[in-house]
MARSE-497697 format. One line per 2 residues: their letters; for each residue x, y, z of N, C-alpha, C, O. Coordinates in nm, 4 decimals. Last residue first. Layout:
<recs>
A = X,Y,Z,X,Y,Z,X,Y,Z,X,Y,Z  ...
</recs>
This chain:
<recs>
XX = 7.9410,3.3749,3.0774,7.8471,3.4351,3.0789,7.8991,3.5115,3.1843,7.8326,3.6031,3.2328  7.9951,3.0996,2.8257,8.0460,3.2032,2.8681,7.9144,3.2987,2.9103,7.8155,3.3144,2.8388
XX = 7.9534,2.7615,2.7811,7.9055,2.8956,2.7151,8.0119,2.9630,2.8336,8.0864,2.8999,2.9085  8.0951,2.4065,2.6560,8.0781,2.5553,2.7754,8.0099,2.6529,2.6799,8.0019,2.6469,2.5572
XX = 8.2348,2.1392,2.6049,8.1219,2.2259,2.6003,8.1287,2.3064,2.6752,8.1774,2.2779,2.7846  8.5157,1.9397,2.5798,8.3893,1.9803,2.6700,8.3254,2.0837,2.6188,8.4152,2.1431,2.5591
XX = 8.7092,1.6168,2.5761,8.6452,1.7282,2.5212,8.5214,1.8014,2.6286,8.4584,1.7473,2.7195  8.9862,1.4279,2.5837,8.8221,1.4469,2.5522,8.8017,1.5660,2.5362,8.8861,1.6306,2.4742
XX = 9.2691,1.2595,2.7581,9.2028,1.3059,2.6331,9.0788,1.3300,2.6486,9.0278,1.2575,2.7340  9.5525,1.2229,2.8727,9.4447,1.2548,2.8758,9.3983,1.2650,2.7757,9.4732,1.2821,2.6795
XX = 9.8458,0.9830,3.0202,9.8022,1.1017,2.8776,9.6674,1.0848,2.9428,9.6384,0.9981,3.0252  9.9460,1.0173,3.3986,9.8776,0.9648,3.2527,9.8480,1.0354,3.1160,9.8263,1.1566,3.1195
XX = 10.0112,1.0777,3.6392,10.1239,1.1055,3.5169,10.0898,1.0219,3.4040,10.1699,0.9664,3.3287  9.7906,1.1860,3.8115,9.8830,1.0429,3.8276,9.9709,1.1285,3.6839,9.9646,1.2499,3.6645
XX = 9.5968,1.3532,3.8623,9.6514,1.2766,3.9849,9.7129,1.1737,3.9642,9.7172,1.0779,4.0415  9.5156,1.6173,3.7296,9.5380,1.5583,3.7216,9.6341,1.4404,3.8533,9.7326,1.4799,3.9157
XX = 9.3232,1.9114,3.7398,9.4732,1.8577,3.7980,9.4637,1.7350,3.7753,9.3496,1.7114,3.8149  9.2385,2.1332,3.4739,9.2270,1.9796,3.5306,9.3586,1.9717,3.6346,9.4700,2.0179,3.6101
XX = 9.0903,2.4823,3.4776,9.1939,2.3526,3.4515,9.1609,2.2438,3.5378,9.0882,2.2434,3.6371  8.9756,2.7532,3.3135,8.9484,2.6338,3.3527,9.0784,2.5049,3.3753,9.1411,2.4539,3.2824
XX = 9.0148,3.0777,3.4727,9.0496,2.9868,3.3595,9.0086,2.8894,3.4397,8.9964,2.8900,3.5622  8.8209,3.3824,3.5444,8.9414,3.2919,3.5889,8.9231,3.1732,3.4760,8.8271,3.1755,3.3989
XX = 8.6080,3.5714,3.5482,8.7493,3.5754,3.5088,8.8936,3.5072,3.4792,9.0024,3.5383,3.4307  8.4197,3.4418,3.7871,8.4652,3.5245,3.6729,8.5958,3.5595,3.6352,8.6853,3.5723,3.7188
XX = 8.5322,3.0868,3.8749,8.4841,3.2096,3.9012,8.4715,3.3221,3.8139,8.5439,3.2904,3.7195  8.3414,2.8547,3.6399,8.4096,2.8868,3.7225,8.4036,3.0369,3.7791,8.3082,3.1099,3.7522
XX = 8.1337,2.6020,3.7408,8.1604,2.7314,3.6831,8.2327,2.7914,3.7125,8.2276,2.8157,3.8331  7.9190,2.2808,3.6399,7.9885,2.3775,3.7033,8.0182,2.4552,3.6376,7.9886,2.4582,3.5182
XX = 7.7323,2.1939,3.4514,7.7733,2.0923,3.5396,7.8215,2.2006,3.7312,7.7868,2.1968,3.8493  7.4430,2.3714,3.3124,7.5957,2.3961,3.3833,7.6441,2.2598,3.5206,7.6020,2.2445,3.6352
XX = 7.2163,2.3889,3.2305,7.2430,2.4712,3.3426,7.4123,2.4370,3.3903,7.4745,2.4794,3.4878  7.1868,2.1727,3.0240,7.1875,2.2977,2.9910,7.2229,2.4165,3.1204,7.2551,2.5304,3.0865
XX = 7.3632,1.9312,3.0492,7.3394,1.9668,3.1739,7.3065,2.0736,3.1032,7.4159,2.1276,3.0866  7.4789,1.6195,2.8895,7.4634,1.7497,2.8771,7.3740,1.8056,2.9809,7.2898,1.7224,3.0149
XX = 7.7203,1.4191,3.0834,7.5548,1.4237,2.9988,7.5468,1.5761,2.9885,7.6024,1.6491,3.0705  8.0151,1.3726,3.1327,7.8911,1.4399,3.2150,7.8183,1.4876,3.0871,7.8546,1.5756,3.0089
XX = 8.1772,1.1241,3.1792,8.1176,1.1445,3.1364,8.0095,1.2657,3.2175,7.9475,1.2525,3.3230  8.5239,0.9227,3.1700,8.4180,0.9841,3.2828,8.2966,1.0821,3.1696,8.3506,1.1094,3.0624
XX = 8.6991,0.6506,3.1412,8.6321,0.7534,3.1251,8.5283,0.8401,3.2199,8.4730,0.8066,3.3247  8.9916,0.4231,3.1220,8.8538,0.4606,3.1462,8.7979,0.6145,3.1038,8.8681,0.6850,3.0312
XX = 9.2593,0.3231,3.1179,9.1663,0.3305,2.9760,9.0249,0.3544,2.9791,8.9458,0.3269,2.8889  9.1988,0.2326,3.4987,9.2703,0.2224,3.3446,9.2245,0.2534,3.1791,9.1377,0.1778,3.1353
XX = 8.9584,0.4799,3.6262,9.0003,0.3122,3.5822,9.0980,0.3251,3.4625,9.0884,0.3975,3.3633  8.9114,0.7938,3.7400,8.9377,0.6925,3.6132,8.9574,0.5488,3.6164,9.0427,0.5665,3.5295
XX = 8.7594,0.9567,3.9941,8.8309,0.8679,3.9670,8.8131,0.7707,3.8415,8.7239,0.6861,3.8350  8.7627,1.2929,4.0810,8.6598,1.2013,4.0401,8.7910,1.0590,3.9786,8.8987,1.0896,3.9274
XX = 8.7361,1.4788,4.3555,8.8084,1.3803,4.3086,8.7413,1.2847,4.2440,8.6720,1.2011,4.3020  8.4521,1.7048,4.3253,8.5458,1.6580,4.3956,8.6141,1.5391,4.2878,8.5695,1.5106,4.1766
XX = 8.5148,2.0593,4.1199,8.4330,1.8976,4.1066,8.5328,1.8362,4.2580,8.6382,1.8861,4.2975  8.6175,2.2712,4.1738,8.4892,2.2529,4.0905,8.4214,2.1772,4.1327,8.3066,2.1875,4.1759
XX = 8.8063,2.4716,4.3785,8.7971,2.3268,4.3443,8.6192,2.3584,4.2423,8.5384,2.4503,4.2559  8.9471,2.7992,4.2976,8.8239,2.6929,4.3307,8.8539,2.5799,4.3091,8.9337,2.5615,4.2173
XX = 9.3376,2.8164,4.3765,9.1946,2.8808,4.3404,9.0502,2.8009,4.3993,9.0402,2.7534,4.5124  9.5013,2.6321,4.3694,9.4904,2.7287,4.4602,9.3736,2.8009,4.4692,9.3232,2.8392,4.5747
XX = 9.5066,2.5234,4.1404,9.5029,2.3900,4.2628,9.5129,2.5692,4.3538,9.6001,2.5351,4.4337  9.3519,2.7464,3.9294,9.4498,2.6805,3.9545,9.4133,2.6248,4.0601,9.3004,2.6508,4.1018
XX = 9.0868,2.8692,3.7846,9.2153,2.9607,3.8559,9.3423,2.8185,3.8398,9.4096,2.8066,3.7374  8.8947,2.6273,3.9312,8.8841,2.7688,3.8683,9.0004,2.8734,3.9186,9.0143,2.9339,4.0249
XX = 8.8850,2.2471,3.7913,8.9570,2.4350,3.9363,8.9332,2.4897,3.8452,8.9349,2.4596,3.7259  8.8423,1.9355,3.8445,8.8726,2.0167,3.7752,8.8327,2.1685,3.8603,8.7675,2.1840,3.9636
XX = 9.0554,1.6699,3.8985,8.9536,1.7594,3.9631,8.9493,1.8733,3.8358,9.0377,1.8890,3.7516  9.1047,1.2957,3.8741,9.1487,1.4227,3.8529,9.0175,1.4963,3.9075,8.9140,1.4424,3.9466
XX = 9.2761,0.9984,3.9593,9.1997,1.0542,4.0237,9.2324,1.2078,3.9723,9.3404,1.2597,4.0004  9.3569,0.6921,3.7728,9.3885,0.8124,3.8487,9.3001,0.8947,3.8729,9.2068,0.8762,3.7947
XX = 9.5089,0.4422,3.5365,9.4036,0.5149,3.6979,9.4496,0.6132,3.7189,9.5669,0.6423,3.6956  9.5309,0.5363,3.2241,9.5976,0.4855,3.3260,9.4685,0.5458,3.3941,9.3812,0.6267,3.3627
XX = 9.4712,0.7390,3.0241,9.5028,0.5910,2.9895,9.5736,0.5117,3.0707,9.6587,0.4320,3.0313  9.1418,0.8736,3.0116,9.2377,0.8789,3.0992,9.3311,0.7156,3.0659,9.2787,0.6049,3.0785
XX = 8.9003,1.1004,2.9506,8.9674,0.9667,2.9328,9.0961,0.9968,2.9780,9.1512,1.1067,2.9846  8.5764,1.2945,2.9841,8.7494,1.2719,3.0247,8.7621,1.1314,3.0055,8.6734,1.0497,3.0302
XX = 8.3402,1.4936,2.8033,8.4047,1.3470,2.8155,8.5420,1.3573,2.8421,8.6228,1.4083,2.7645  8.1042,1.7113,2.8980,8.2105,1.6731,2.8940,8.2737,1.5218,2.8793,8.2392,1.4389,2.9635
XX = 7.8243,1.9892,2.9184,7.8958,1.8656,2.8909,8.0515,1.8230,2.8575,8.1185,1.9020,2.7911  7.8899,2.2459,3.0308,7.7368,2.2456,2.9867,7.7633,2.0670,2.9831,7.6991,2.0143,3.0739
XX = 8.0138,2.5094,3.2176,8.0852,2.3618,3.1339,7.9575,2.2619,3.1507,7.9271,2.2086,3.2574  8.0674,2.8244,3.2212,8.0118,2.7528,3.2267,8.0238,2.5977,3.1428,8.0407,2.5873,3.0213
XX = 8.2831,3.1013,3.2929,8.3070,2.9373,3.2220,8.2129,2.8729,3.2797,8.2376,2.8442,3.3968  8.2413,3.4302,3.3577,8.2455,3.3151,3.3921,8.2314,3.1663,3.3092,8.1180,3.1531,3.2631
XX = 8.4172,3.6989,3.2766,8.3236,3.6148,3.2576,8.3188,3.4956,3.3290,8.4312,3.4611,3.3655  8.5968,3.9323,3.3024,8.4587,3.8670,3.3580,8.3682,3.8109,3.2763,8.2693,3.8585,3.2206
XX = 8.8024,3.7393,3.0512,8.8207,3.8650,3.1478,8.6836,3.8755,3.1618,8.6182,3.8405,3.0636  8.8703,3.4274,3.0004,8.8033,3.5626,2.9494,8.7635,3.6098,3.0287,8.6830,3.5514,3.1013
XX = 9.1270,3.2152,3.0678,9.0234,3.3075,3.1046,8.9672,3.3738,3.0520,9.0613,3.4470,3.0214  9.0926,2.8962,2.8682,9.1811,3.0385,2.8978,9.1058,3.1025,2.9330,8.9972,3.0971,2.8753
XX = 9.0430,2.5751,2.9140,8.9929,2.6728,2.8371,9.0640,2.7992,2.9040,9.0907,2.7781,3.0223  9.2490,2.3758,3.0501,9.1517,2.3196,2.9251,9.0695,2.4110,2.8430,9.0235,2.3755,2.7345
XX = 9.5491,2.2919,3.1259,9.4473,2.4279,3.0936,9.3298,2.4098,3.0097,9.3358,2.4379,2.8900  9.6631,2.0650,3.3448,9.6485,2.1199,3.1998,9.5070,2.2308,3.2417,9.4207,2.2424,3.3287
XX = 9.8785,2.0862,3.6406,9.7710,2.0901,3.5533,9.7634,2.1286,3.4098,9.8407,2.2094,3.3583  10.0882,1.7399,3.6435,10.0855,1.9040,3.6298,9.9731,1.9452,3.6151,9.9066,1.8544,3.5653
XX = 10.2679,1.5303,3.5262,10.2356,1.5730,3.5615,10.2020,1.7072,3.5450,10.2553,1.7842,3.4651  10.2596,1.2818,3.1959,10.3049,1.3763,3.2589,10.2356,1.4555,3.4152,10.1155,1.4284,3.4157
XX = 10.1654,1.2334,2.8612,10.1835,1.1689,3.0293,10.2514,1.2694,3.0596,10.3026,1.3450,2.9771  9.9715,1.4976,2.7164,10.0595,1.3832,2.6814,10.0674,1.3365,2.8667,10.0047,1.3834,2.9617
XX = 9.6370,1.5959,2.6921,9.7896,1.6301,2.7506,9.8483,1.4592,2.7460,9.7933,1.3505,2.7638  9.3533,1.7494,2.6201,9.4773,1.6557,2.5315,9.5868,1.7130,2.5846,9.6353,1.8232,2.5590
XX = 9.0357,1.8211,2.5394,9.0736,1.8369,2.6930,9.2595,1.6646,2.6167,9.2542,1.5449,2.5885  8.9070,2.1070,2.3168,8.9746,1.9782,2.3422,9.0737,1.9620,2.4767,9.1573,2.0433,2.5163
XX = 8.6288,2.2466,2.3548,8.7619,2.2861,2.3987,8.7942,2.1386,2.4328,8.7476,2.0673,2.5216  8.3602,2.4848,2.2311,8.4259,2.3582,2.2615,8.5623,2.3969,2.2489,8.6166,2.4914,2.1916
XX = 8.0545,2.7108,2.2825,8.1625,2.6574,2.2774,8.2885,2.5664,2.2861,8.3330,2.5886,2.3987  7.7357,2.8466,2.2109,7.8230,2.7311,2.2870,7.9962,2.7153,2.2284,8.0192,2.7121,2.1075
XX = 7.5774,3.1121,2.3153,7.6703,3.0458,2.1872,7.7288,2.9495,2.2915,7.7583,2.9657,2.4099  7.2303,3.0478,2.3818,7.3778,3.0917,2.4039,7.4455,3.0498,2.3306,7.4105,2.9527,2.2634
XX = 6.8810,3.1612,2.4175,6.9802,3.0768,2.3659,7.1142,3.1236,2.3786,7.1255,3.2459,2.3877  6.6532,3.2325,2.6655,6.7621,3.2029,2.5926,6.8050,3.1291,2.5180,6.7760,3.0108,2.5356
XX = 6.6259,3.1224,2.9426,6.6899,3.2631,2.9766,6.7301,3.3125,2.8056,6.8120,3.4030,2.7891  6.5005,2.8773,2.9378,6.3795,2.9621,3.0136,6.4368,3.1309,2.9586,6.3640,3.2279,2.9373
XX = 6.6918,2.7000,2.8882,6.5645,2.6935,2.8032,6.4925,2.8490,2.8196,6.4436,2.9161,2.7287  6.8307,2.7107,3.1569,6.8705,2.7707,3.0215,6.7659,2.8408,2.9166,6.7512,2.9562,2.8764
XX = 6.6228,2.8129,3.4002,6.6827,2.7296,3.3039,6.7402,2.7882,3.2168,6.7170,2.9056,3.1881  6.5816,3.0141,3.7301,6.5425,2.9307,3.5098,6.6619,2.8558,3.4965,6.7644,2.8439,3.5636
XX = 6.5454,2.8367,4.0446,6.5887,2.9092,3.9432,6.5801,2.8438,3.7828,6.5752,2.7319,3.7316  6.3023,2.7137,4.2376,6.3974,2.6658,4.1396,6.4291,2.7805,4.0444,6.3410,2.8182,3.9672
</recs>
């Protein structure tokens, strides 16, 4: 088993409001910083309609992160704080949601940079 956070450290953490009106498209939820990689430690997605979103490193061309995770109307999704990182993206590259229906979004997430 590789360390832990606990094990490597402390890190600056950082937050990034996840807020797009209805619509299609991906939203950008954090901007690349040149090598580094986006670690995403915790997160809350809401969603005010069903629909099915992912979240990518780069763009819908780039990494997939997560598979298709699916909202319920006025639902949510939740990832508990994870000091090792839900996911990550590649170095350098930005974080975004695709989104799978033409709903507003909303929440928030946690990350370090490394």
């Amino acid at each position: 088993m590789g360390a832990g956070l606990r094990d490597v450290g402390p890190k600056q953490v950082y937050s990034a409001k996840i807020d797009a009106a209805a619509g299609t498209g991906d939203v950008e939820v954090v901007p690349l910083v040149a090598g580094k990689k986006i670690v995403v430690i915790n997160f809350l997605y809401t969603s005010s309609a069903a629909e099915a979103t992912t979240f990518w490193s780069d763009d819908t061309s780039g990494t997939q992160l997560t598979g298709d995770m699916t909202v319920m109307p006025n639902g949510w999704i939740k990832g508990h704080y994870n000091p090792d990182g839900h996911f990550q993206t590649v170095a350098g590259e930005k974080l975004i949601i695709e989104r799978g229906g033409s709903t507003a979004i909303g929440g928030w997430l946690n990350y370090y940079l490394e």
